[in-house]
C-alpha positions as CSV (number, residue, x, y, z in Angstrom):
1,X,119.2,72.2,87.3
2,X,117.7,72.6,84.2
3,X,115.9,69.2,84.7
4,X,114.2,70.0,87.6
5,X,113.0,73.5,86.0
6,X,111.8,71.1,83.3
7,X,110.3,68.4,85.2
8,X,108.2,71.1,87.1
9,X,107.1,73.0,84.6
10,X,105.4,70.0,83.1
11,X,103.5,68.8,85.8
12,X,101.3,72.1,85.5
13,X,98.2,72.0,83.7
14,X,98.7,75.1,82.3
15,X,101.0,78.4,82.8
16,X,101.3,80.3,85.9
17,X,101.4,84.5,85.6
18,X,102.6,86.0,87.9
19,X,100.5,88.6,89.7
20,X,100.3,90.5,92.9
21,X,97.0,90.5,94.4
22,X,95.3,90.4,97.8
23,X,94.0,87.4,99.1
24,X,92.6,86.2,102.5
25,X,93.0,82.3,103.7
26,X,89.6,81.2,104.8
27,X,89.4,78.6,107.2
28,X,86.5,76.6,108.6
29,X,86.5,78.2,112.3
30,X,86.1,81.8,110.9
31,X,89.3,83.0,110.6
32,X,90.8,85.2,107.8
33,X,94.3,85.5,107.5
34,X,95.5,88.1,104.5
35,X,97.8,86.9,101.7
36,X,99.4,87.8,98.9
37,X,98.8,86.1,95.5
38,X,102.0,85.4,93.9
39,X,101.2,83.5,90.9
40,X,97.7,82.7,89.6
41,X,96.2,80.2,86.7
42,X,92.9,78.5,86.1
43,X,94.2,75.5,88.2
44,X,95.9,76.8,91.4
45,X,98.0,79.9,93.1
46,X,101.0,80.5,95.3
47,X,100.3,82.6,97.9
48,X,102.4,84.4,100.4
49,X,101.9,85.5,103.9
50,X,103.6,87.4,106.8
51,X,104.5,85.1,109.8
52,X,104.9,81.8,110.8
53,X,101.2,80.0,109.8
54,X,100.4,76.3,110.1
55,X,98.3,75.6,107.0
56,X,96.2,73.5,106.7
57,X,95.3,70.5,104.2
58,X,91.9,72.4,102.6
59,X,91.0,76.2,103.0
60,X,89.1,78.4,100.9
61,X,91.1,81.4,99.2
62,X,89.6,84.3,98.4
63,X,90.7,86.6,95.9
64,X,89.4,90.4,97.0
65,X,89.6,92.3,93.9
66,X,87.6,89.8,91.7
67,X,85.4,89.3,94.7
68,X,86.1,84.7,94.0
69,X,86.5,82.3,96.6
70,X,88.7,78.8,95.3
71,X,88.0,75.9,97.4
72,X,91.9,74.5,97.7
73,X,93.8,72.0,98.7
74,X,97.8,72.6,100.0
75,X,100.1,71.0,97.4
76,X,103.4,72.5,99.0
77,X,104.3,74.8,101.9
78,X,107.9,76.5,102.3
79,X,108.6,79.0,104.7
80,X,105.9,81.9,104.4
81,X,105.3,80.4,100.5
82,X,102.5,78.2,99.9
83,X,101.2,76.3,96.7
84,X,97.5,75.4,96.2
85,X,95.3,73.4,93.8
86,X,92.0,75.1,92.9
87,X,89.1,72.7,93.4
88,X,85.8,72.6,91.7
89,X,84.2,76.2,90.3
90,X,84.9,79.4,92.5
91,X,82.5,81.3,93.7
92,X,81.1,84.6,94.3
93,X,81.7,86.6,97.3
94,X,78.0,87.2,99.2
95,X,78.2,90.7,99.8
């Protein structure tokens, strides 16, 4: 067990914190579904949400109380967990 805690660990780019934030999936047709940010860094998240959702390959997250959209990409999905990779530089919410 402790090798796969290891193994894990050092595939990340850097360390996780864990947080509890609000968050909104946004896919390409419109639709926002809400989250919950789990774990945050400068590289990626893991989110959570309520219900059975198909996610897909790349979405844009945004992250409402800093008012930052990530462009990501899915690197795992379990049940109503989801990990993502943060691509390029976020940007600012248009108000």
């Amino acid at each position: 067990m402790d090798a796969l805690i290891s193994s894990a660990a050092d595939r990340r780019w850097s360390r996780r914190y864990r947080v509890l934030k609000d968050g909104q999936m946004l896919f390409a047709d419109g639709q926002a579904v809400p989250v919950s940010i789990r774990n945050l860094n400068a590289h990626g998240a893991k989110i959570w949400f309520a219900g059975h959702l198909v996610v897909p390959a790349k979405f844009d997250l945004l992250i409402v109380s800093e008012g930052l959209i990530h462009s990501c990409l899915l690197r795992w999905h379990a049940g109503r967990f989801a990990g993502l990779e943060f691509v390029g530089e976020p940007r600012r919410l248009e108000q």
